[in-house]
TORKOL-4160 file (C-alpha; in steps of 0.2 Angstrom, whole numbers, padded with zeros to 4 digits, m for minus):
279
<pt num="1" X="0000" Y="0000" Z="0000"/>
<pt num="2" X="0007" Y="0017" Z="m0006"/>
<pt num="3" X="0009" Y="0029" Z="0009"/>
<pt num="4" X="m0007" Y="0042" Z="0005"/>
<pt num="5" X="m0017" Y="0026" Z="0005"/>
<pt num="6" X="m0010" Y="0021" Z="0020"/>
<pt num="7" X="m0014" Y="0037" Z="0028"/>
<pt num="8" X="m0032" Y="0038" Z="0022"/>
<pt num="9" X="m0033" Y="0021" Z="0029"/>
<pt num="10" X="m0027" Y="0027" Z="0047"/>
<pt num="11" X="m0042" Y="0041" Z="0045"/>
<pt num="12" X="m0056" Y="0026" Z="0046"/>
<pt num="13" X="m0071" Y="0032" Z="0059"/>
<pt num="14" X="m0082" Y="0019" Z="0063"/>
<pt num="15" X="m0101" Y="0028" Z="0065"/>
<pt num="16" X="m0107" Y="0021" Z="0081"/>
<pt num="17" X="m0123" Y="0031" Z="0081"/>
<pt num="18" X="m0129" Y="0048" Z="0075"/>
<pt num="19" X="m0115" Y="0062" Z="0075"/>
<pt num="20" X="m0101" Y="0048" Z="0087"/>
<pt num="21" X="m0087" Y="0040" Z="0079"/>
<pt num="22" X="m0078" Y="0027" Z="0086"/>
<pt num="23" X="m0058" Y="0029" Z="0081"/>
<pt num="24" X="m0045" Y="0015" Z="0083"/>
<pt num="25" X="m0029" Y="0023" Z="0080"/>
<pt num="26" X="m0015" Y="0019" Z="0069"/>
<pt num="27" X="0002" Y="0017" Z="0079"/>
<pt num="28" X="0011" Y="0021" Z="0065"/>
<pt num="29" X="0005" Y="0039" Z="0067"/>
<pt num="30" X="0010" Y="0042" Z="0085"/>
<pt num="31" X="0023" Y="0049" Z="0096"/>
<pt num="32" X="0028" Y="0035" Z="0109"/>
<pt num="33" X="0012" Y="0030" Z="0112"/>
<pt num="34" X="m0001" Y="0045" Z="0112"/>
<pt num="35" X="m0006" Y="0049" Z="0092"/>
<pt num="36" X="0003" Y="0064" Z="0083"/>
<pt num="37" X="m0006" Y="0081" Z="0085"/>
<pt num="38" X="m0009" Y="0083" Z="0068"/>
<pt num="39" X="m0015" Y="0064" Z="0064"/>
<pt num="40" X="m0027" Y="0068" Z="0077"/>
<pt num="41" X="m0031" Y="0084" Z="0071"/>
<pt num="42" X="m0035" Y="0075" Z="0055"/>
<pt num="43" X="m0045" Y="0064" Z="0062"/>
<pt num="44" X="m0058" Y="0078" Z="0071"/>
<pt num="45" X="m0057" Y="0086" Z="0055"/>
<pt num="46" X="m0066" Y="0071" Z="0045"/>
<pt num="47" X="m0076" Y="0068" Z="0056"/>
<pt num="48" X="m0082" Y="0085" Z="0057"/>
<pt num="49" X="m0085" Y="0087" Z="0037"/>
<pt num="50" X="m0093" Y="0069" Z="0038"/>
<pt num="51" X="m0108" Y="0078" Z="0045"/>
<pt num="52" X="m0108" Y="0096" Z="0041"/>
<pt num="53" X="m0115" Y="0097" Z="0022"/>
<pt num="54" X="m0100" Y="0107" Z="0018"/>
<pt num="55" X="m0084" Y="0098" Z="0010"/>
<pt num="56" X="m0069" Y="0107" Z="0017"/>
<pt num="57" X="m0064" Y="0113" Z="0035"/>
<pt num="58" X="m0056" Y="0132" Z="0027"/>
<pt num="59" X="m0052" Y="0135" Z="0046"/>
<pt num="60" X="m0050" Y="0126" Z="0063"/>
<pt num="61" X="m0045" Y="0125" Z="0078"/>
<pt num="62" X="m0039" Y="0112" Z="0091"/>
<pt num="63" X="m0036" Y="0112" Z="0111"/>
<pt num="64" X="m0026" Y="0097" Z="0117"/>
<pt num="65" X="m0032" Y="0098" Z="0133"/>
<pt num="66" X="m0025" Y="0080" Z="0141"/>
<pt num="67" X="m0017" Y="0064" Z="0135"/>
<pt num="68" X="m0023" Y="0051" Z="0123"/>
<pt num="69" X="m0019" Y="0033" Z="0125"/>
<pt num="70" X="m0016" Y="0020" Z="0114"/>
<pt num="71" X="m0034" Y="0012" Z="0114"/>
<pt num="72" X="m0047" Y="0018" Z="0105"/>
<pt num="73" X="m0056" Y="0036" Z="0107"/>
<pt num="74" X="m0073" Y="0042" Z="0103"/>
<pt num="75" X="m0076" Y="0058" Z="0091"/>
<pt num="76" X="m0093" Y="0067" Z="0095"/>
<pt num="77" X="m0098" Y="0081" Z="0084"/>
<pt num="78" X="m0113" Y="0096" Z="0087"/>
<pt num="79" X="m0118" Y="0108" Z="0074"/>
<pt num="80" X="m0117" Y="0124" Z="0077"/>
<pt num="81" X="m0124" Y="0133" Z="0062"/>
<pt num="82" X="m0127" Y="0129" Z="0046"/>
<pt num="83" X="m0130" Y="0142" Z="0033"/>
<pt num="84" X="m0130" Y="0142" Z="0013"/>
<pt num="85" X="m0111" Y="0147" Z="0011"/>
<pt num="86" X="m0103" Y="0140" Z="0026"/>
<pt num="87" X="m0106" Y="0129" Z="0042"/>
<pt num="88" X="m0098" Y="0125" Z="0058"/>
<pt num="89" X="m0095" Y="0115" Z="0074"/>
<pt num="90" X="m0087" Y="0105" Z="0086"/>
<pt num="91" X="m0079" Y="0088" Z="0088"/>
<pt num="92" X="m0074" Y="0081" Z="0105"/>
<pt num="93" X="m0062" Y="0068" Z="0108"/>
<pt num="94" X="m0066" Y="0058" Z="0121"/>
<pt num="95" X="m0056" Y="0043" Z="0130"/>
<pt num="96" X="m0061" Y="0036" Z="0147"/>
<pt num="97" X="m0076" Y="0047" Z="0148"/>
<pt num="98" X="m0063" Y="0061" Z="0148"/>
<pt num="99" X="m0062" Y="0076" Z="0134"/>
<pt num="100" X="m0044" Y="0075" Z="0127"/>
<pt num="101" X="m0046" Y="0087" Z="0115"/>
<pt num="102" X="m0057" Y="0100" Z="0105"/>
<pt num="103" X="m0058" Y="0103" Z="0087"/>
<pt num="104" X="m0070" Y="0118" Z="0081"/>
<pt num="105" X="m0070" Y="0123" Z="0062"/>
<pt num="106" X="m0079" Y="0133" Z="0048"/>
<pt num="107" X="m0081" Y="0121" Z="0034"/>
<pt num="108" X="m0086" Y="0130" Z="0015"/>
<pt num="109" X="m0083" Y="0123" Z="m0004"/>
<pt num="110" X="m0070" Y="0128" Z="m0013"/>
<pt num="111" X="m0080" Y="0127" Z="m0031"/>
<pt num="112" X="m0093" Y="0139" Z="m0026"/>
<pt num="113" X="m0081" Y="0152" Z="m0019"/>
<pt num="114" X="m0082" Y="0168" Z="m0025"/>
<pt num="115" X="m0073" Y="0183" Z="m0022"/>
<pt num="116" X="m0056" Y="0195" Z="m0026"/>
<pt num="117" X="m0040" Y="0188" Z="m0026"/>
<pt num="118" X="m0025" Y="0197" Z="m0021"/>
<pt num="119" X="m0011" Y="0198" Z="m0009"/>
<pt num="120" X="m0001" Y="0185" Z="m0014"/>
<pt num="121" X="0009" Y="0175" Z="m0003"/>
<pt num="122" X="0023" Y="0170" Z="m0013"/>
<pt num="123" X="0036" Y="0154" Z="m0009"/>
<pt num="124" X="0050" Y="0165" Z="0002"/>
<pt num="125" X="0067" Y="0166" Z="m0004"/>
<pt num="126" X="0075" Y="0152" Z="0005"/>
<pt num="127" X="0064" Y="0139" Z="m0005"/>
<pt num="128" X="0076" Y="0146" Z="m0021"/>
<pt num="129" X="0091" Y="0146" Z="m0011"/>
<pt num="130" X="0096" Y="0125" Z="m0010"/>
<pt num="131" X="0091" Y="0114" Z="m0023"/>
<pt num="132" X="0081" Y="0100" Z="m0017"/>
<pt num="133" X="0093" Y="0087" Z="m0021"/>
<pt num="134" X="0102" Y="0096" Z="m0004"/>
<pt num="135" X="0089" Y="0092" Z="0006"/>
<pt num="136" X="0092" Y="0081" Z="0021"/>
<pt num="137" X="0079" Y="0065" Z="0026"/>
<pt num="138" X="0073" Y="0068" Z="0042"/>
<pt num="139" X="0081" Y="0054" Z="0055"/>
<pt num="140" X="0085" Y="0059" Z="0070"/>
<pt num="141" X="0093" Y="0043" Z="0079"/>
<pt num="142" X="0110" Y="0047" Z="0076"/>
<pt num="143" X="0105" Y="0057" Z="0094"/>
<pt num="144" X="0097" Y="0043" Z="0101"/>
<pt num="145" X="0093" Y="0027" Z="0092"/>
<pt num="146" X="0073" Y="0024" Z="0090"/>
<pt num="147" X="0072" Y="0043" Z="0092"/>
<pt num="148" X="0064" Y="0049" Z="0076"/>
<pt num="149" X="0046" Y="0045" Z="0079"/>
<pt num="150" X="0031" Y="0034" Z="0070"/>
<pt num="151" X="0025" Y="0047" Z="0060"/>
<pt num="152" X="0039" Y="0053" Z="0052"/>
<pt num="153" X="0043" Y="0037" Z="0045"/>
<pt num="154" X="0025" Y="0036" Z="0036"/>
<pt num="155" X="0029" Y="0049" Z="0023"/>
<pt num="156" X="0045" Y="0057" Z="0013"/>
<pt num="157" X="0053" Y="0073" Z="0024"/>
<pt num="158" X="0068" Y="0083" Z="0017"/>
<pt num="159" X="0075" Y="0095" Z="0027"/>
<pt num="160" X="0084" Y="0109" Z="0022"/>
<pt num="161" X="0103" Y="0108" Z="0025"/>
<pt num="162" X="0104" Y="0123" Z="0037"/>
<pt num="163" X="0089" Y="0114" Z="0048"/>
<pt num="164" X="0095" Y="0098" Z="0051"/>
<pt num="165" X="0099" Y="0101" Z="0068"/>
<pt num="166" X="0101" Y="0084" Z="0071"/>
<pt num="167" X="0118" Y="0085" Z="0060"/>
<pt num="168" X="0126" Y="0098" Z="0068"/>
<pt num="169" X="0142" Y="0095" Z="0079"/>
<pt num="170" X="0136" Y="0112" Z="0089"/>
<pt num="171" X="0125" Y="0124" Z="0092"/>
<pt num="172" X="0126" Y="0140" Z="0078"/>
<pt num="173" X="0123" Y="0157" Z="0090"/>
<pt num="174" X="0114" Y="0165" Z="0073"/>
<pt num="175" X="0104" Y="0149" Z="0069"/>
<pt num="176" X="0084" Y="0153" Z="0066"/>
<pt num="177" X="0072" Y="0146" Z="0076"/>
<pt num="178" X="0065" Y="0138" Z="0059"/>
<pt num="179" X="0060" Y="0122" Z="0048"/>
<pt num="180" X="0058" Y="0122" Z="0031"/>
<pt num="181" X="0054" Y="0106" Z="0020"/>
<pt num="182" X="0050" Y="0097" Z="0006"/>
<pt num="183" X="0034" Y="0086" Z="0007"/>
<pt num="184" X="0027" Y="0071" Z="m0002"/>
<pt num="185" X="0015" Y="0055" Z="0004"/>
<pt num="186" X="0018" Y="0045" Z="m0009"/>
<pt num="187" X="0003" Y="0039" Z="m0021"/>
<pt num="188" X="m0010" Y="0051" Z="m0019"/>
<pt num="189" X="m0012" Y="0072" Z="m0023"/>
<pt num="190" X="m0012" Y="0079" Z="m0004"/>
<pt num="191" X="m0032" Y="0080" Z="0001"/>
<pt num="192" X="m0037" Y="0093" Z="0017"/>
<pt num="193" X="m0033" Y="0079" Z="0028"/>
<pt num="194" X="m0017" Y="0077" Z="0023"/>
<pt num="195" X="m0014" Y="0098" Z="0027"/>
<pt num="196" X="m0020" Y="0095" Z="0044"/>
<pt num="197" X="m0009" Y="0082" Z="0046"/>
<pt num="198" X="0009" Y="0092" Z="0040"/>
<pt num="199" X="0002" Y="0110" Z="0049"/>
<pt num="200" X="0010" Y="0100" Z="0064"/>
<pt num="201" X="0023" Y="0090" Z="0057"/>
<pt num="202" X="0039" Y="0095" Z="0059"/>
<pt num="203" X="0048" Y="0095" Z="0076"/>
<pt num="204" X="0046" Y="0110" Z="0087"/>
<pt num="205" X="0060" Y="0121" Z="0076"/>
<pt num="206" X="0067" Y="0130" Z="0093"/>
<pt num="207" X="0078" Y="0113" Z="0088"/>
<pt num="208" X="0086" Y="0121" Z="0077"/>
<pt num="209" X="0093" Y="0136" Z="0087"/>
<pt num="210" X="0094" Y="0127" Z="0105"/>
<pt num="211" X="0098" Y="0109" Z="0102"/>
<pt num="212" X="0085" Y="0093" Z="0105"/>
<pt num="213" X="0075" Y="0100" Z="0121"/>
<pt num="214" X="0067" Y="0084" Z="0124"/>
<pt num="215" X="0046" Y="0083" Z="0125"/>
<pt num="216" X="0038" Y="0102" Z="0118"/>
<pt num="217" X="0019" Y="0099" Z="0119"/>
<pt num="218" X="0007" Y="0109" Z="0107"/>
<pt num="219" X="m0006" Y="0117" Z="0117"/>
<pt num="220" X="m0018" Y="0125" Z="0104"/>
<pt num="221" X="m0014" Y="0123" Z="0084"/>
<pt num="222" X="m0025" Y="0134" Z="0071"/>
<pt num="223" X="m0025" Y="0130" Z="0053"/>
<pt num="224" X="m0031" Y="0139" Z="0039"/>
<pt num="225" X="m0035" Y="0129" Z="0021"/>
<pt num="226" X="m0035" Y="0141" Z="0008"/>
<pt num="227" X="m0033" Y="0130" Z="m0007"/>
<pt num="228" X="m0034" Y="0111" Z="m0010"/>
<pt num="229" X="m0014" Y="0109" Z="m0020"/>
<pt num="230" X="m0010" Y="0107" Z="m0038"/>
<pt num="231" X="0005" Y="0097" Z="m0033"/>
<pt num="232" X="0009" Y="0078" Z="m0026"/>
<pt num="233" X="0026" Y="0088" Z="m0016"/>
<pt num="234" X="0022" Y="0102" Z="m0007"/>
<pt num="235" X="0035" Y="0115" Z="0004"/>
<pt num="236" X="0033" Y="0119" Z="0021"/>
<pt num="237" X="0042" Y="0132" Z="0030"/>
<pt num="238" X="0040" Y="0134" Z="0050"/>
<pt num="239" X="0046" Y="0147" Z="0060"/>
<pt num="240" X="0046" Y="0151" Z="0080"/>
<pt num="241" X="0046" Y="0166" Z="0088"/>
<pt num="242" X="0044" Y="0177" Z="0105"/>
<pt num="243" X="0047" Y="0163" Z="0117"/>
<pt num="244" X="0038" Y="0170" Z="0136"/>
<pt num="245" X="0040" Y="0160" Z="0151"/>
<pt num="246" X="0046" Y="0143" Z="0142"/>
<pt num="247" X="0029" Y="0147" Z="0129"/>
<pt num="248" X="0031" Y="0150" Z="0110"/>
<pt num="249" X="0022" Y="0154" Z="0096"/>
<pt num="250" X="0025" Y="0141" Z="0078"/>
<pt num="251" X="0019" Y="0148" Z="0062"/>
<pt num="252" X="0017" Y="0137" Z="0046"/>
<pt num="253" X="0014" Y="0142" Z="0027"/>
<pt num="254" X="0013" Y="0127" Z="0015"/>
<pt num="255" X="0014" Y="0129" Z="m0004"/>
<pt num="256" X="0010" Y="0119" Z="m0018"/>
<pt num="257" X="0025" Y="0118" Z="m0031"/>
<pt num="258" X="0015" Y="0128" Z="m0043"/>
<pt num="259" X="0020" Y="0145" Z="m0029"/>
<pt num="260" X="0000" Y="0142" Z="m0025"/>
<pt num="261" X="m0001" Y="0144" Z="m0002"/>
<pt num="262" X="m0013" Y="0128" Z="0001"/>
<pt num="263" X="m0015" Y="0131" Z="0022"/>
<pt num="264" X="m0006" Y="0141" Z="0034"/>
<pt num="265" X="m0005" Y="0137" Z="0053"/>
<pt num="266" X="m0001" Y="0143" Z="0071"/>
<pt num="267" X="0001" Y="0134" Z="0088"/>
<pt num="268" X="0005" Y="0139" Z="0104"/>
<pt num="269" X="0019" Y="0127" Z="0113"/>
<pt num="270" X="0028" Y="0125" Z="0127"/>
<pt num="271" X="0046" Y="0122" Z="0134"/>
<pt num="272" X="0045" Y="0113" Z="0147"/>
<pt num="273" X="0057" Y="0115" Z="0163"/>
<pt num="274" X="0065" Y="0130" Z="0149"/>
<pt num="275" X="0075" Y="0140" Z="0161"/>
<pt num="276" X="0086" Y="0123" Z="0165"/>
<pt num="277" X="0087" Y="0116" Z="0148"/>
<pt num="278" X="0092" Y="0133" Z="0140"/>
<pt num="279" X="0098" Y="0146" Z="0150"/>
């Protein structure tokens, strides 16, 4: 099975009764044990669009509000409008009759759209800079073995040279706090699910200025869909900024290769124990 398959695959929900979805996850999508943040993003966001007449969650937002287990979860949605361009609501993620998380999102379809188009976000200047031949797989068990997690193994990631922190024999004092990457699941033109997924899938790029910092949980994570892509590879460029108290804001813009911005996304994160592992 090619690996978009495979990923669409791991999406199943099971519908148990009216709007509750019953979710076994795939471990191949986790992090130890608990499921990445944005698989299991994806997977609120089907399940919303499974009941909501629109097609696409354009924007969303998710709390990750406790830890999920590696047993299987229950998705409840409840509408909360419904309307002739757009409709919206929000799924809860349940585990041992506690709310693990909560996905809200504004769902709309892309063929009807209409409206101007202007302010362009071009691919920034870095994407121009390194040819993707120089781009580096992502594996990081040269720092530990077992280290790189599930999910990254479940689709192609090339880093660019200057963000493979894993790599570096030391710290660079002028380093960005920054990701950006090349793309691809392999067999399948990226659908919305598979932008929810990759608005959270590089590591917490703080990395890349301050070394491995261990466990940095997302506390919220906001994606914007703005176009379905054009291209089977897309580019993704992260960057962190304004770190208060050991918390951080991440921003993400994805491309398609045809210079098209598909979604955009920002979480809130945190450092934990900060003052001891960086200052």
């Amino acid at each position: 099975m090619n690996q978009f398959n495979q990923f669409q695959e791991a999406l199943a929900l099971i519908h148990i009764e009216k709007n509750i979805f019953l979710v076994k996850p795939d471990n191949r999508y986790f992090v130890g044990n608990t499921p990445h943040g944005g698989y299991l993003q994806a997977l609120m966001h089907k399940a919303l669009v499974t009941i909501l007449p629109h097609a696409t969650a354009i924007s969303s937002s998710v709390h990750f509000l406790d830890r999920i287990e590696n047993d299987d979860l229950t998705l409840t949605v409840d509408i909360y409008k419904i309307g002739r361009g757009s409709s919206s609501g929000v799924v809860r993620a349940i585990q041992d009759d506690k709310v693990c998380a909560v996905f809200t999102g504004t769902c709309s379809d892309f063929e009807h759209m209409k409206g101007y188009s202007g302010l362009n976000t071009p691919l920034p200047k870095i994407f121009y800079e390194s040819n993707m031949a120089n781009y580096v797989e992502m594996n990081y068990d040269k720092i530990s073995k077992g280290f790189t997690p599930n999910f990254i193994k479940q689709l192609k990631c090339l880093v660019h040279p200057d963000h493979a922190w894993w790599n570096k024999e030391k710290l660079e004092e002028d380093a960005e706090a920054r990701c950006s990457a090349f793309l691809e699941l392999d067999g399948g033109m990226p659908d919305q699910f598979c932008l929810s997924f990759y608005t959270d899938i590089l590591p917490p790029v703080v990395s890349n200025k301050y070394g491995p910092l261990g466990w940095i949980p997302t506390i919220t994570l906001t994606t914007h869909i703005r176009q379905l892509p054009t291209t089977n590879i897309l580019f993704v460029d992260f960057k962190a900024s304004d770190i208060h108290k050991g918390y951080f804001e991440q921003d993400c813009n994805i491309w398609d290769l045809n210079n098209n911005l598909v979604a955009s996304g920002r979480q809130l994160t945190r450092i934990l124990k900060s003052e001891d592992k960086i200052s």
